[in-house]
Every structure is written in C-alpha cells, then in structure tokens.
C-alpha positions as CSV (number, residue, x, y, z in Angstrom):
1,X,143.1,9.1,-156.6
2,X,144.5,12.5,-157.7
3,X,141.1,14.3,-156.1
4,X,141.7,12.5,-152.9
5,X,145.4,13.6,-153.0
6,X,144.4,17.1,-153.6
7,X,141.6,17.2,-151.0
8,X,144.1,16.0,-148.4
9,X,146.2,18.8,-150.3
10,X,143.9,21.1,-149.3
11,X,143.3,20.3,-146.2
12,X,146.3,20.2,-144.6
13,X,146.4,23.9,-145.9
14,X,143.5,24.2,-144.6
15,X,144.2,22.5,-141.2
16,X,147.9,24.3,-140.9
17,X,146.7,28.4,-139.5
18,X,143.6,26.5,-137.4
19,X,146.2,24.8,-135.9
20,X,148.6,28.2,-135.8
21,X,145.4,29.8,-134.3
22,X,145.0,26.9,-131.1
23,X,148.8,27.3,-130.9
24,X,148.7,30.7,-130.2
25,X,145.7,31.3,-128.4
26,X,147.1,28.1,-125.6
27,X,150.2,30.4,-125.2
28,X,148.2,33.7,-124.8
29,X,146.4,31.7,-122.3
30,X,149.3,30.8,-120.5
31,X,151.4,34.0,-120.7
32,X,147.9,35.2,-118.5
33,X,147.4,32.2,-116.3
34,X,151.8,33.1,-115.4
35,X,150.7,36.7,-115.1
36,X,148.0,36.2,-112.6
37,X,150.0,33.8,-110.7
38,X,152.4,37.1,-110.3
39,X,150.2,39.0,-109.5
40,X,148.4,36.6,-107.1
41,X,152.2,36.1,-105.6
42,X,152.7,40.1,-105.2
43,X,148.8,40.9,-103.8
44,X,149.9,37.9,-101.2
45,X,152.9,39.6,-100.0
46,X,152.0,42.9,-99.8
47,X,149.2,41.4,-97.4
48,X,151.4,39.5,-95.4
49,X,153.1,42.9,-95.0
50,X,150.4,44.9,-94.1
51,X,149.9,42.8,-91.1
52,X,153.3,44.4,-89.6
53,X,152.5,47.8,-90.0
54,X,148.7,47.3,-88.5
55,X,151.0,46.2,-85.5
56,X,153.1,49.3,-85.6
57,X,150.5,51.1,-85.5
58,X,149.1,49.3,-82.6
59,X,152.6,49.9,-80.8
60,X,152.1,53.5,-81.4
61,X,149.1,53.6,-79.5
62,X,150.2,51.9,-76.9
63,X,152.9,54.4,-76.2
64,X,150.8,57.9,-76.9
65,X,148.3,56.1,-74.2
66,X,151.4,55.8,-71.7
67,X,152.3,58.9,-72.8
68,X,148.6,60.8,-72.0
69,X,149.1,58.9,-68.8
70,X,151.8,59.9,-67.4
71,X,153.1,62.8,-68.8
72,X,150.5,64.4,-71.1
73,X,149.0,66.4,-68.4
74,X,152.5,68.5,-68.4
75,X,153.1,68.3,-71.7
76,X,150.0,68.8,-73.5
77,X,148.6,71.9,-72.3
78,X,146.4,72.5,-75.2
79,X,144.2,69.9,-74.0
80,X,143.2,72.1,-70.9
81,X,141.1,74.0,-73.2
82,X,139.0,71.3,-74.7
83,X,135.5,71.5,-73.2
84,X,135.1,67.4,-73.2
85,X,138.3,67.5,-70.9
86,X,136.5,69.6,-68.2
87,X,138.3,71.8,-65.7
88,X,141.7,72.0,-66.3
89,X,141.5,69.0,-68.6
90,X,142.0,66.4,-65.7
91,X,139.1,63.9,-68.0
92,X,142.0,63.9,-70.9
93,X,144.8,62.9,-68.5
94,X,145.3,59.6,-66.7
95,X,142.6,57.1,-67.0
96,X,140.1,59.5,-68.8
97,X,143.2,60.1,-71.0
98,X,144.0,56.4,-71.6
99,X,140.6,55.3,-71.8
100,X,139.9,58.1,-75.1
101,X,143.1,56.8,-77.0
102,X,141.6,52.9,-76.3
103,X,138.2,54.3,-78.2
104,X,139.9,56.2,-80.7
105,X,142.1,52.6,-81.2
106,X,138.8,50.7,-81.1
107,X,137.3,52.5,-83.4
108,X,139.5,52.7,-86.3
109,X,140.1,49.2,-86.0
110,X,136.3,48.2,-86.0
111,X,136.2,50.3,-88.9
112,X,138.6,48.3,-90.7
113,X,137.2,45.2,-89.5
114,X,133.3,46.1,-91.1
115,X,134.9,46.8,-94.1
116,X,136.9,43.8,-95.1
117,X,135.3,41.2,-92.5
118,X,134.1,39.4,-95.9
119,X,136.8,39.7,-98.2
120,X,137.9,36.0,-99.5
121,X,140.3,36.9,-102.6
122,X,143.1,38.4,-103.4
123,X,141.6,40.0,-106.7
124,X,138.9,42.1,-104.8
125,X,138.7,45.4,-103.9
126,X,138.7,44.9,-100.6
127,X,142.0,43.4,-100.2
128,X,143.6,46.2,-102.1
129,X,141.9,48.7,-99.0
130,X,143.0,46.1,-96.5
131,X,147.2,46.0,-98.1
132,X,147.6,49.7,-99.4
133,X,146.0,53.2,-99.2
134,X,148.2,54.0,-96.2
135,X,148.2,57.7,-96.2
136,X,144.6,57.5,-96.4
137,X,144.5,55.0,-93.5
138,X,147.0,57.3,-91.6
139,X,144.3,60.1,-91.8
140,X,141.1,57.8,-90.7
141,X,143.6,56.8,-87.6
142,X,144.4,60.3,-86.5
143,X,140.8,61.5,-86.8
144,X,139.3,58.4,-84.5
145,X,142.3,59.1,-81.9
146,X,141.0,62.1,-82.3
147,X,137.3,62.5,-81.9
148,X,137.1,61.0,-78.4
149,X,138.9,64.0,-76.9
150,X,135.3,65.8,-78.3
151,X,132.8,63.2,-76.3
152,X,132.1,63.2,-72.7
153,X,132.9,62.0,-69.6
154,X,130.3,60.3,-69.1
155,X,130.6,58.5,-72.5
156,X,134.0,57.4,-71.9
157,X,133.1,56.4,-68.4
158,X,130.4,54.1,-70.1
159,X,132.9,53.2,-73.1
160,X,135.3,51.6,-70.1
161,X,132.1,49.1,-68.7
162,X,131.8,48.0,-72.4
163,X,135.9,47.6,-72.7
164,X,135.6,45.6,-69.8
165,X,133.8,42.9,-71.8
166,X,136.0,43.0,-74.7
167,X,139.3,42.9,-72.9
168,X,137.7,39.8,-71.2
169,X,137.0,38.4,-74.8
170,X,140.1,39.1,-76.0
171,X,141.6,37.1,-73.3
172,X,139.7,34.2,-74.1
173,X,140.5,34.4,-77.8
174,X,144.1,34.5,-76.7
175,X,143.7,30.9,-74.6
176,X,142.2,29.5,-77.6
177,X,145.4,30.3,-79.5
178,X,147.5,29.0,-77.0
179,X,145.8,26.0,-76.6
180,X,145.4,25.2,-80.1
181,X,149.3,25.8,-80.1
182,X,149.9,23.4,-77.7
183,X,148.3,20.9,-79.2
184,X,150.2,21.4,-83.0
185,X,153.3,21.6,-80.6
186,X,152.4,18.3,-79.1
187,X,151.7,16.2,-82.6
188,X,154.4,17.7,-83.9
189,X,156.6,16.1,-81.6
190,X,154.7,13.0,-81.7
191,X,156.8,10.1,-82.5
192,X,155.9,9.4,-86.4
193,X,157.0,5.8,-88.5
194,X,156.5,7.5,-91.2
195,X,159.4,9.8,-91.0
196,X,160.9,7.6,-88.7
197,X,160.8,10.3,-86.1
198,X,161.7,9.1,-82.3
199,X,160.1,9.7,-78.7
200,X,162.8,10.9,-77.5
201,X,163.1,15.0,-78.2
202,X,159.3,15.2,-76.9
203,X,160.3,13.1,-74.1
204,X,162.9,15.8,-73.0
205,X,161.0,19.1,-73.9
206,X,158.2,17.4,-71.5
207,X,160.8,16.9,-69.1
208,X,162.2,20.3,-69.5
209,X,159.0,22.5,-69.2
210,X,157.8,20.0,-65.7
211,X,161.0,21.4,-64.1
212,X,160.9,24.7,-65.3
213,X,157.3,24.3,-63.9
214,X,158.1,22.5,-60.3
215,X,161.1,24.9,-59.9
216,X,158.6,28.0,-60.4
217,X,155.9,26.4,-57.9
218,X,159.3,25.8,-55.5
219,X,160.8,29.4,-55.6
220,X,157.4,30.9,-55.2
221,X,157.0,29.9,-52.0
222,X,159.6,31.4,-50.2
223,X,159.1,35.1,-52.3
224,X,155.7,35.3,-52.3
225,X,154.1,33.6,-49.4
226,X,157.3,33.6,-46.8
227,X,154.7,33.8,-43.5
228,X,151.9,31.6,-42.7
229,X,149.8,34.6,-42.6
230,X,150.0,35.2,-46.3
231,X,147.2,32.6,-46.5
232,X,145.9,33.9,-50.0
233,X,149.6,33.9,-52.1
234,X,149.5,30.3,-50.3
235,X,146.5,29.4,-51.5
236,X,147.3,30.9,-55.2
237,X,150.3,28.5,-55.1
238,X,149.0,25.7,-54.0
239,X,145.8,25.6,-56.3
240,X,148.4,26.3,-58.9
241,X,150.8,22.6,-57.8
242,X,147.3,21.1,-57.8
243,X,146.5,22.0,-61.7
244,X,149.8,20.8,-63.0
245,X,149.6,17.1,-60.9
246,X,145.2,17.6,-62.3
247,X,146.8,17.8,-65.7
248,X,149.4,14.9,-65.7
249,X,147.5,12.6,-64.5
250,X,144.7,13.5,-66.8
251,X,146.8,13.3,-70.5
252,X,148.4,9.8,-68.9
253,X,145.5,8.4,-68.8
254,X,144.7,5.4,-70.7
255,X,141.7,6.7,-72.4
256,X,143.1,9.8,-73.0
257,X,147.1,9.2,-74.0
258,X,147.7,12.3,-74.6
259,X,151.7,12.3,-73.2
260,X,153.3,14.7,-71.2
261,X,154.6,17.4,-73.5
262,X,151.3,19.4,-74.2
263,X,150.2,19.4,-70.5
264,X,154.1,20.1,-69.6
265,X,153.8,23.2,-71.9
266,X,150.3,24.2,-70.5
267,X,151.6,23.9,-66.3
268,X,154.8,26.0,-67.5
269,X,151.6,28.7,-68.7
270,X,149.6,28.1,-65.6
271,X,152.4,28.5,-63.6
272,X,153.6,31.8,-65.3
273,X,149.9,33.3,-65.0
274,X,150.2,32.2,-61.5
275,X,153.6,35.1,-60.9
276,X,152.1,37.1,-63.0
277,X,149.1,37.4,-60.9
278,X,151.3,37.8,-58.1
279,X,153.6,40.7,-58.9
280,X,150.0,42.6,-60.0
281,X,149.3,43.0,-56.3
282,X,149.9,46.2,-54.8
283,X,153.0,47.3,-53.9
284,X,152.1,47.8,-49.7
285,X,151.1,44.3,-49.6
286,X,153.5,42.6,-46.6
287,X,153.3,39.3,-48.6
288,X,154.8,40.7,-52.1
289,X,157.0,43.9,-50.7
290,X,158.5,45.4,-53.9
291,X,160.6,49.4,-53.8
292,X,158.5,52.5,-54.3
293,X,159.1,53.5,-57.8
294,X,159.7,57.4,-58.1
295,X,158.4,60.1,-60.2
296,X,160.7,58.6,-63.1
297,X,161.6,55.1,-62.4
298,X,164.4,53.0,-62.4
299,X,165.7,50.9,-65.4
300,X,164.4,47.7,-64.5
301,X,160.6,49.3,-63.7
302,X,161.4,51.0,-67.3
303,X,162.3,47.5,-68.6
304,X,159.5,45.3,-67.7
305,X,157.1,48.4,-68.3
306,X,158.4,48.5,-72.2
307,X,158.3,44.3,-72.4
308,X,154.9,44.0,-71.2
309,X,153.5,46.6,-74.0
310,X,155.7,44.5,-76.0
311,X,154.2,41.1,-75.0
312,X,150.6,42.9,-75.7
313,X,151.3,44.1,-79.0
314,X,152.9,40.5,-79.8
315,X,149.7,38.7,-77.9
316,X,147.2,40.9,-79.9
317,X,149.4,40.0,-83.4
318,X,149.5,36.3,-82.8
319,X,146.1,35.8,-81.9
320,X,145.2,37.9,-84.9
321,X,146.6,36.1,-87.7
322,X,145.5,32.6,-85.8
323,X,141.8,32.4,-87.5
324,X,142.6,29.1,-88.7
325,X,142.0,27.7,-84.5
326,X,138.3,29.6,-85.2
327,X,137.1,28.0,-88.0
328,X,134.5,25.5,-88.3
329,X,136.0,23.7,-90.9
330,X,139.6,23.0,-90.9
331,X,139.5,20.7,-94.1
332,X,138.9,23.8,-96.1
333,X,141.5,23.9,-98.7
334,X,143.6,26.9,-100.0
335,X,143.3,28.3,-103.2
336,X,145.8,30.9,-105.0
337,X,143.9,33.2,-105.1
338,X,142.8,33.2,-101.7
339,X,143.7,35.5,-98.9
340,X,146.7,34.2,-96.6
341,X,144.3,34.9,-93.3
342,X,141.3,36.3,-92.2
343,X,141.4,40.5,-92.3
344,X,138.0,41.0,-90.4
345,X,138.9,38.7,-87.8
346,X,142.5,40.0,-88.1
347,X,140.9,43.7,-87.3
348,X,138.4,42.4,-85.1
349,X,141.2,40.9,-82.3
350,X,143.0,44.3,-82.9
351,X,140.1,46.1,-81.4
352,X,139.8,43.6,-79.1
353,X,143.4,44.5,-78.1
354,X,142.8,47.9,-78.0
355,X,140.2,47.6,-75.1
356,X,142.5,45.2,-73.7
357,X,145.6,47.5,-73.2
358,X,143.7,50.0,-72.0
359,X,142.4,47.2,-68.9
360,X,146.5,46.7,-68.5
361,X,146.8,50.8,-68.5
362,X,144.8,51.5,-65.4
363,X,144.5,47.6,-64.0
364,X,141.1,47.3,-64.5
365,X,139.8,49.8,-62.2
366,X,138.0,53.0,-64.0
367,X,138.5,54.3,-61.0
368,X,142.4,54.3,-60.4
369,X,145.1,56.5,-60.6
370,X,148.0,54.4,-61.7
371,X,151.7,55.7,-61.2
372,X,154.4,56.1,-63.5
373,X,155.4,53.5,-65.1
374,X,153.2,51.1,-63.7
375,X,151.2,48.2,-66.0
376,X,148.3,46.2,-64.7
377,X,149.3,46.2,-60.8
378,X,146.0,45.6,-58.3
379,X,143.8,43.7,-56.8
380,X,141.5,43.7,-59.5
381,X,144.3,42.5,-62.2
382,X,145.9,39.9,-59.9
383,X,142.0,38.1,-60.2
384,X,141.4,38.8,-63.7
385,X,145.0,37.1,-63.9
386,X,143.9,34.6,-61.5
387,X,140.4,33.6,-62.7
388,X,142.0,33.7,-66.4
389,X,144.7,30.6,-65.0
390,X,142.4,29.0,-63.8
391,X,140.1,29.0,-66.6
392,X,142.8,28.4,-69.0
393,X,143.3,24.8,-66.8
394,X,139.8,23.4,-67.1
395,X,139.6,24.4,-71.0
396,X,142.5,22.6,-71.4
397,X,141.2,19.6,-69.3
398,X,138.1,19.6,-71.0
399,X,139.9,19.8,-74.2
400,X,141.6,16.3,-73.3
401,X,138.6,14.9,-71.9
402,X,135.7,16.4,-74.7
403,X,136.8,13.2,-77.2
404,X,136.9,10.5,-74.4
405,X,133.4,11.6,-73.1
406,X,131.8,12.0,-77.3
407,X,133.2,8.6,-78.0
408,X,131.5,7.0,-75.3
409,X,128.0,8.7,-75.9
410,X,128.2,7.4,-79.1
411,X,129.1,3.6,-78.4
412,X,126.5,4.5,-75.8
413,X,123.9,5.1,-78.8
414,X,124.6,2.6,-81.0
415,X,124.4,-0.4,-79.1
416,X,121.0,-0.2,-78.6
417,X,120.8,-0.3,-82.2
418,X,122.8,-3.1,-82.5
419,X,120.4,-4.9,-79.9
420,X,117.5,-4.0,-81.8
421,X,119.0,-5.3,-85.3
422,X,120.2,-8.8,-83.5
423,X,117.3,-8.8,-82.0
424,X,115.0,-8.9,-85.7
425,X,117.2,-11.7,-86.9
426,X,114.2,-14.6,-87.2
C-alpha cells in the first residue's frame, strides 16, 4: 500500500510540468491563432482600401484624357516634337490624344490584372502587390500613360477597333450587375414570415419606380419627338412603352410570379437608357434642338460633362467589385483568410473601363472631332445606347423566363421515365 501511494506520489510529480507543458503550449497556440486573426483583419482592410485609390486613379485618367482633348494641343507644346505625334503633333491631340491615354490606362490595368488574377488569400504575396507598393505602382502608371505617345498612328488607330470590343464587353458586364442587383433588390423586399416582414414597402417602391417610368415615357414625347416627322425619337419611345407593359405582364405571370418591383426597377433603367440615347444625338438634329456650346461652355454643359465621368468611374467601380454575380458557384463559402473580392477580375473591368471611357470620349467614332466639353453625343452612341436598352430588356426577360422554360424540360424528361417504370410493374 505504501509503493502504490508513492507511485501515485510520483506521478502526479510526474504528471504536474506535462501538464504545465500542454498548458502553455494551448496558449502559445492561441496568442498566434489571435495574431493571425489581426493580421487577417488588417491585410482585409487595407484591401478594401486599395480598391478606392485604383478608382482615383481611374478618375485621374479620365480627366488628363479630357484634358489631351480639349486643351492639350495649347497647352502641351512639348508634344509637337514627338515623332509618334506627327506634324505638329495633331495624332497626340483629340481623339489620337484620348485614344493613347485609354492604352496607356489599358495597359497598366491588364498588367495588374495578369499578376494577381489568381490570388485567393490574404497571406500571399500577391495580395500584398495588389494593397501596397504604391510608389512603385505610381511609376508602372506613369510609364504605360506614357509609352503610347512613342507608338504610331497606325497602332492607335488599330488599338481603337480592338477598344471597340471591350467597351462593348464592359457594357455587358455592367447589365449583368444591374440585373443581378435587381434581383437581390427584389428578394429583399420580398414579403418574409420569418421576419414577419410585410408586402407592403415593395408594394410602394414598385408603384413608385412605374410612375417615375410612365411619367418619363409621357414627358418624352412632347421634348423629343414634338412633330410627326420625328418618326425615329417616336419610334425609340414607343418600343421603349412597349418593354415596360413586355415586362409586367411577363413577372405577373402565373408561372413566373416574379411581382412588380424588379421589373419596375428594370423599366425605370430602360426608360433612362432610352433619354440617354436621345440627348446623344447631335446637336443640329430638328427633333432634339439643344444651344451651341462655345469654346468654354456654360455651367450646366460643365455639370453634366463632370457627372457623367463621375457616373463612369462609379459604373466601372461597382461592376468591379461585383465578381460574386460571375461566379459559377455561389454556395462557395468565405474563409478568413480569404480575399474580400476578386483582384484580377477587379483589374480586369478596370481595363474594360478604360476602353470604355475612351468610346464615351469621342462617341464611338475613331473618326470624330468632338467639341469641348462634349461626352458621348452622335449617332453612333445614341445606337450603342439604343441596342444596349434593348438588349438589357430581353436578358432580363429571359432571365424571368430561363427557370419556367428548365422546369418544364425537365418534367418533360422524366415522365417518360415514369411511363417506362409503371409500365415494368408485372
């Protein structure tokens, strides 16, 4: 009896620093798990950050490409001697001009889109290029603004076919977004048991956004098609009335039931492309008949030219940080030490964008010599604007039809097999 009490003596002795050891080693574990989750926290934030100053940077080129474009033939003599820029440097001015600053853009967001398009978490080098390193950054983007100046005409004039296609892909990336907003908007407002949520606020946003949308169809009318003649505003209009009545009827249906507030907010966006594509035409048209603007413009020219680079920077940004409405798989779940969105595809719509504002810098047309303080006015923008409305109408109806029309293909297929097994029962 005494070994025994000395063996259990011994070890709890023994037992005691193993013990100590586990003790210590659990809270050394944890002081490292709480010191990654601070450092996870601060790598996250300083990303969310970095998205803002990718979009001042994007703001800044909008503005030096206004500025090459309307002033920088004046102002920036030293570009006359550039052999690229040709005979008194006229291919560095105007479109030429805009069109170099869209490339230099272009490229030094492509750049930053190959080199983090596969970065996944927060811990990698790659993140740490993507949320810091400005100054070196702030080099890279002053060396691709500037090497276009250094490249031919003829380059740039090819450079503007191929920004043609990506301005129209960015556009399409940008319904996508929209649409996939819509649609959160719309179950969002949803009436839910659960939370014992009510009808009755979604009821009156619907409501809102159809008059908002019957009042713009209304007022049109009389501004931009006030003659019979004006047979193609008309015809913009009334395609446009057609759409929204298309899309009620559609999300009431009783297959469908999708309510009124998602295609309320979606006629409110048709109709807006709809005067938008209107006040691009030109100015001489007798249908839309709009002042001359002079050399310097007046302050509401000035106004609606700075809220439209606004509105592209802010397009470009949203659509940017939306990859979540591209993914394959939205049951993918997010981990700590994950990146908060997607910094290739982030970089990737910014380079979109770039070829995009320069489309809205000389309306499309390589060939144009836009005035002062003009954005996307002509022909050719009032149909990209066009064809954009009504393409953004049938993805939406075939968004509320797609589930309808999968449903029934697969009811379709399985009761043939249901025939079949009833059919071997002896």
């Amino acid at each position: 009896m005494r070994v025994s009490t000395g063996a259990v003596e011994a070890a709890e002795v023994n037992i005691r620093p193993i013990n100590s050891e586990v003790v210590s080693q659990v809270e050394v574990t944890g002081s490292l798990e709480q010191k990654n989750l601070v450092d996870y926290s601060a790598e996250r934030k300083k990303s969310l950050q970095a998205r803002y100053s990718y979009g001042i940077i994007f703001l800044v080129t909008n503005l030096i490409a206004w500025f090459i474009r309307d002033y920088g033939q004046r102002l920036l003599p030293q570009l006359h001697y550039l052999k690229a820029c040709g005979t008194g440097g006229h291919d560095c001015f105007r479109t030429l001009g805009v069109l170099r600053i869209s490339l230099g853009c272009f490229i030094f967001f492509f750049l930053m889109f190959l080199s983090t398009i596969s970065t996944r978490k927060l811990f990698e080098a790659r993140n740490t290029w993507h949320s810091r390193w400005w100054a070196f950054k702030f080099f890279l983007f002053i060396v691709s603004v500037a090497v276009p100046f250094f490249l031919s005409s003829d380059f740039i004039q090819l450079y503007g076919e191929f920004a043609r296609i990506g301005a129209g892909v960015f556009l399409l990336l940008q319904l996508v977004s929209v649409i996939q907003f819509i649609n959160w908007w719309n179950n969002y407002w949803m009436p839910d048991k659960e939370r014992k949520q009510s009808c009755s606020l979604g009821l009156f946003m619907s409501t809102l956004f159809y008059i908002a949308s019957i009042c713009g169809i209304v007022v049109m009318y009389p501004f931009y098609a006030p003659r019979t003649s004006c047979a193609l505003n008309i015809f913009f209009i009334t395609w446009t009335a057609i759409l929204l009545i298309v899309m009620m009827v559609v999300s009431l249906h009783s297959k469908v039931n999708r309510g009124l507030l998602s295609s309320g907010i979606m006629a409110s966006y048709v109709v807006f492309l709809c005067w938008s594509a209107i006040r691009s035409e030109p100015a001489t048209e007798k249908c839309y008949t709009k002042e001359q603007v002079n050399g310097n413009g007046d302050w509401t020219t000035i106004l609606s030219f700075l809220m439209a680079i606004c509105a592209t920077v802010m397009a470009t940004f949203s659509t940017g940080i939306d990859s979540q409405s591209f993914q394959f798989r939205k049951d993918e779940v997010q981990q700590e030490d994950d990146i908060p969105y997607k910094y290739g595809f982030f970089h990737l719509v910014f380079s979109l964008g770039a070829m995009y504002f320069a489309m809205l810098f000389i309306s499309w047309n390589l060939n144009s010599s836009a005035r002062k303080w003009s954005i996307d006015v002509g022909w050719a923008s009032t149909w990209v604007k066009i064809v954009n409305e009504w393409f953004a109408a049938t993805l939406y109806l075939w968004t509320l039809i797609s589930p309808v029309v999968i449903q029934s293909k697969v009811m379709d297929h399985d009761e043939p097999m249901q025939q079949t097994d009833e059919s071997a029962i002896p």
